[in-house]
Each structure stands twice: as C-alpha cells, then as structure tokens.
Backbone as a ProteinNet text record, in pm:
[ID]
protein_1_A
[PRIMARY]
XXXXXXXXXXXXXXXXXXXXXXXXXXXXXXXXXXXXXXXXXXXXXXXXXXXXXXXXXXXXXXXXXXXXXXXXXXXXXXXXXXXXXXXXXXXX
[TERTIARY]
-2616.9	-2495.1	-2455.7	-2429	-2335.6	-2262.3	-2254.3	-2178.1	-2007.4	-2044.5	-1859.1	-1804.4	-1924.2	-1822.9	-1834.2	-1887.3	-1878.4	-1741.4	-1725.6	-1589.1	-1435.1	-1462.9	-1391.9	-1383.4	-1463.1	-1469.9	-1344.6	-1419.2	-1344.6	-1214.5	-1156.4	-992.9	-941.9	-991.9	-935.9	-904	-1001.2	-997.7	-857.6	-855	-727.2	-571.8	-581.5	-483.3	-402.8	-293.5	-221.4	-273.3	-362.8	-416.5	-481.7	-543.4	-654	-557.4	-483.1	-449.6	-314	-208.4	-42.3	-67.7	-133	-182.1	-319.7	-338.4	-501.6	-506.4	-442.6	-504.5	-466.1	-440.3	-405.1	-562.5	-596.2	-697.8	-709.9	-600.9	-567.8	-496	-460.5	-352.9	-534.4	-588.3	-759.5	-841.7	-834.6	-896.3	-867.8	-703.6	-639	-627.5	-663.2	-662.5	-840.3	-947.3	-1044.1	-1090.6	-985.1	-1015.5	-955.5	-834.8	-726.1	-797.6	-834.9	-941.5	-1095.3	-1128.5	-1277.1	-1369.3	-1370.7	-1436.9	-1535.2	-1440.5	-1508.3	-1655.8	-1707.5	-1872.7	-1986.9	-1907.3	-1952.1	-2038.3	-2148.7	-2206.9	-2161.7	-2122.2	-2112.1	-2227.9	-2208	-2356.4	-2366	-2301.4	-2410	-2339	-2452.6	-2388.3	-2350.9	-2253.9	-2225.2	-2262.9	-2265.9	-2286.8	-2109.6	-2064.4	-2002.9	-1994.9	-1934.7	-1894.7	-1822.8	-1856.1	-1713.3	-1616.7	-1520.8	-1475.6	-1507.3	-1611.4	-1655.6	-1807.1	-1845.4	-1960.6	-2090.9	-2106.8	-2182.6	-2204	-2277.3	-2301.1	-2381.3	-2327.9	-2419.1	-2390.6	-2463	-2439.1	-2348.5	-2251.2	-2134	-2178.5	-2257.8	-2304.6	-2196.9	-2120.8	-2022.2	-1916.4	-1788.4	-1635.2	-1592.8	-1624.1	-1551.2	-1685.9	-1670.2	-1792.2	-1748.5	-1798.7	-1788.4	-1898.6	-1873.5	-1955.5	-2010	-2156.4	-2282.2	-2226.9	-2178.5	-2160.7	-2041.7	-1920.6	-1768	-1693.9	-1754.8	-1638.3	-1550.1	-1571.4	-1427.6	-1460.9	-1352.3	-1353.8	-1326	-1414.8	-1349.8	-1349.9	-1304.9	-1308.2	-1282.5	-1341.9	-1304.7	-1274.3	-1184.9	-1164.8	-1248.5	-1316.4	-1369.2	-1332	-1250.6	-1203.4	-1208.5	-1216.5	-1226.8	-1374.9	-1477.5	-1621.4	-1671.4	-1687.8	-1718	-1752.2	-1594	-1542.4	-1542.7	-1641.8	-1663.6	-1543.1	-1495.9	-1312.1	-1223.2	-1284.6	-1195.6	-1220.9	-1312.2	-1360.7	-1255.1	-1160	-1090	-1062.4	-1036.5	-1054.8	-947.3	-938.8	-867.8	-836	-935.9	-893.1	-1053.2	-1016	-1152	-1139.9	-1225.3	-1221.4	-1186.8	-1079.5	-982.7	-1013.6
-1887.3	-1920.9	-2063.5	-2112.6	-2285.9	-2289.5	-2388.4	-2390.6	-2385.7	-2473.2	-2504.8	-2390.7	-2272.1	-2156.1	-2065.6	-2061.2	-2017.9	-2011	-2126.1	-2161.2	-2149.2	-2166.2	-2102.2	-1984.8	-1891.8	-1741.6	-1742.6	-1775.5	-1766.8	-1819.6	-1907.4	-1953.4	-1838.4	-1795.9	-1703.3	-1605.4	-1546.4	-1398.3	-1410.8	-1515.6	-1532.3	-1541	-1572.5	-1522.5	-1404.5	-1444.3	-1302.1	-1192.3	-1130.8	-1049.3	-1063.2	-1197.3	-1213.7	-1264.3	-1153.5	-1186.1	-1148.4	-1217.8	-1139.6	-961.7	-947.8	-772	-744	-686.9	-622.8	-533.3	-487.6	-419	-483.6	-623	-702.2	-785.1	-789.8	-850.9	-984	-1048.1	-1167.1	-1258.4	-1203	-1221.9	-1222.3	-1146.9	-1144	-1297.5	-1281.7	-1417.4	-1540.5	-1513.9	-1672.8	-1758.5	-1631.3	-1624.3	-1715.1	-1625.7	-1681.1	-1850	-1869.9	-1980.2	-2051.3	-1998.7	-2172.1	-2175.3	-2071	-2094.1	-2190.3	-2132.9	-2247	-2174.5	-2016.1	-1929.4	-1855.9	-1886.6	-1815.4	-1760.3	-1868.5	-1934.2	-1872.8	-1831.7	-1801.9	-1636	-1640.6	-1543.9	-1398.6	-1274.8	-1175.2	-1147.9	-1101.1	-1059	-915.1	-854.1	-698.6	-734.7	-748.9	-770	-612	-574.6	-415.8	-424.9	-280.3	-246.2	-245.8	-305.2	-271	-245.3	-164.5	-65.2	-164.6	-227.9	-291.7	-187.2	-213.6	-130.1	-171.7	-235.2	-240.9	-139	-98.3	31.7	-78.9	-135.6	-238.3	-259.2	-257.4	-223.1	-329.3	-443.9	-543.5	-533.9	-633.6	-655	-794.1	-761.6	-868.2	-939.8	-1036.6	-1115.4	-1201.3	-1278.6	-1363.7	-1278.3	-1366.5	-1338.4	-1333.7	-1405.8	-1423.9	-1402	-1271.8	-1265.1	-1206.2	-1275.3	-1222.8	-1124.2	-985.7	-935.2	-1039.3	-986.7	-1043.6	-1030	-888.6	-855	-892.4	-907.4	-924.9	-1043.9	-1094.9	-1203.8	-1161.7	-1014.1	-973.1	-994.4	-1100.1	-1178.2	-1042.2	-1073	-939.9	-1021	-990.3	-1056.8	-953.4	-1032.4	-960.1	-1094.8	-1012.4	-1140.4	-1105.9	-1204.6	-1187.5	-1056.9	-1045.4	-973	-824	-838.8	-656.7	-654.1	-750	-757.6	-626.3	-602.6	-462.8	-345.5	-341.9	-253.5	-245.7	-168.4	-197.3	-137.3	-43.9	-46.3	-103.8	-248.3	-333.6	-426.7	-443.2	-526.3	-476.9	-594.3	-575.7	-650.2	-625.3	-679.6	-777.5	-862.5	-947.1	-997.4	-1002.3	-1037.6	-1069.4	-1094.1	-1151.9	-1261.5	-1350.8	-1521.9	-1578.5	-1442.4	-1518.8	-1623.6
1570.7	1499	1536.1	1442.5	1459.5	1552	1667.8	1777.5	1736.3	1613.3	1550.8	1499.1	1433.5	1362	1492.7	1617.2	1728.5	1732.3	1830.5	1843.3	1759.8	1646.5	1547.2	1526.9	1546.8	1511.6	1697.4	1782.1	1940.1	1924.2	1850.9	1843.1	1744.6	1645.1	1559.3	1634.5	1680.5	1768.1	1878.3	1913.7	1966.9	1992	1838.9	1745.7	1656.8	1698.9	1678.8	1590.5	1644.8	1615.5	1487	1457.4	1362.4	1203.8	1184.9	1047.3	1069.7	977.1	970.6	948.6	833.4	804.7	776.1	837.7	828.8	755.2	627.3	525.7	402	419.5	351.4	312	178.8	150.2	179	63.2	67.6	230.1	267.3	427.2	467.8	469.5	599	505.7	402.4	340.4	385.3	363.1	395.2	526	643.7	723.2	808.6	784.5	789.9	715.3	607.6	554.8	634.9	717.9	769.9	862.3	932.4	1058.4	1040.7	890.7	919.2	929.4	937.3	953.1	844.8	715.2	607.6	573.1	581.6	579.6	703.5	809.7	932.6	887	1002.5	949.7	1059.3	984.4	1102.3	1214.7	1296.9	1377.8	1307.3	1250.3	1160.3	1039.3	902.9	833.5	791.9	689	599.5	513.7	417.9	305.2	234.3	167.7	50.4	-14.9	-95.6	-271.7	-303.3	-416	-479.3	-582.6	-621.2	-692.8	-873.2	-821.4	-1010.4	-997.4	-870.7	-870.1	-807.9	-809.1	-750.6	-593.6	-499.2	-332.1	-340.9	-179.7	-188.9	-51.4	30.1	187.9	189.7	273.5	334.3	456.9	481.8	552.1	641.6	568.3	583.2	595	738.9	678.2	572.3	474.9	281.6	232	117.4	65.3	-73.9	-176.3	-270.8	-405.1	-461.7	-547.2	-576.5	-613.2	-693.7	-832.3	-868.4	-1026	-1057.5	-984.5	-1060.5	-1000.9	-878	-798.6	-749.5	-706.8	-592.9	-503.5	-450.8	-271.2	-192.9	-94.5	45.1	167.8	273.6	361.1	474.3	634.5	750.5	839.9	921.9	1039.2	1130.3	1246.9	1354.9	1401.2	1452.8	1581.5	1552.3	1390.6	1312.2	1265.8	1262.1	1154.2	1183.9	1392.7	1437.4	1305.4	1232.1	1129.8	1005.8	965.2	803.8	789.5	803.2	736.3	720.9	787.7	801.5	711.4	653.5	514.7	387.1	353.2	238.8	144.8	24.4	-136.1	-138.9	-194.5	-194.2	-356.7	-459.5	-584.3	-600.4	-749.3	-779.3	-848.3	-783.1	-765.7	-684.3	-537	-499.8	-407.8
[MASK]
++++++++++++++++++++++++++++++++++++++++++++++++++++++++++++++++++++++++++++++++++++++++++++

C-alpha cells in the first residue's frame, strides 16, 4: 500500500470515530474523501449486492457499481465490516 494512503487511512482511524454516522452513506463517503482516503485500497476486499441486483467486489474505500454508479463507501476503521459498507447515491 502507498505510504501516503497509509498514513491517511492511520489519521482517519483516529478520528472521531471515522465518520459523524456510520450508517450514513453519504456522511462515510464524505468522510473518506476529506481524509484522502477514497482511492486507498482495503486489505480484504467484499462482495457487494447493489440494490439494482448486480454483486461486484469493493476493493477501495469509495467504490462504485459497474452496472448503475451507486457510490458505497467504508471508512478505515469499519473496512474489517462488510456491514459496514454503505450506499450513498448514485454518482455520488
């Protein structure tokens, strides 16, 4: 992994608890983006369902469907947790 999204994933995690709400799509998106994190790759990536029926693997903090452009996102400190992977919009 990139020393810089290292470190970035390590300042996030540090932070009040990653995101304002964690079942908040958009709040976990906006979150990984102010951090710098987005782009960063998880160490396991998941399987996702999107809710257009479509299952792809979530590699990245911000990842969006192959078939529809629904953004999902996880913060560091939750990636552990595929339950913790949440929808955010599509495009968003």
């Amino acid at each position: 992994m990139d020393k810089t999204i290292q470190e970035k994933i390590q300042s996030c995690s540090g932070n009040d608890g990653c995101a304002p709400d964690l079942n908040d799509g958009k709040a976990i998106v906006d979150k990984v983006r102010q951090v710098g994190v987005g782009n960063g790759y998880l160490e396991t990536p998941h399987q996702v369902d999107c809710s257009c029926g479509e299952t792809f693997t979530m590699v990245q903090f911000e990842t969006s469907c192959p078939s529809c452009d629904m953004t999902y996102g996880v913060t560091p400190c939750s990636s552990h947790d595929p339950s913790s992977i949440k929808a955010a919009g599509i495009k968003y």
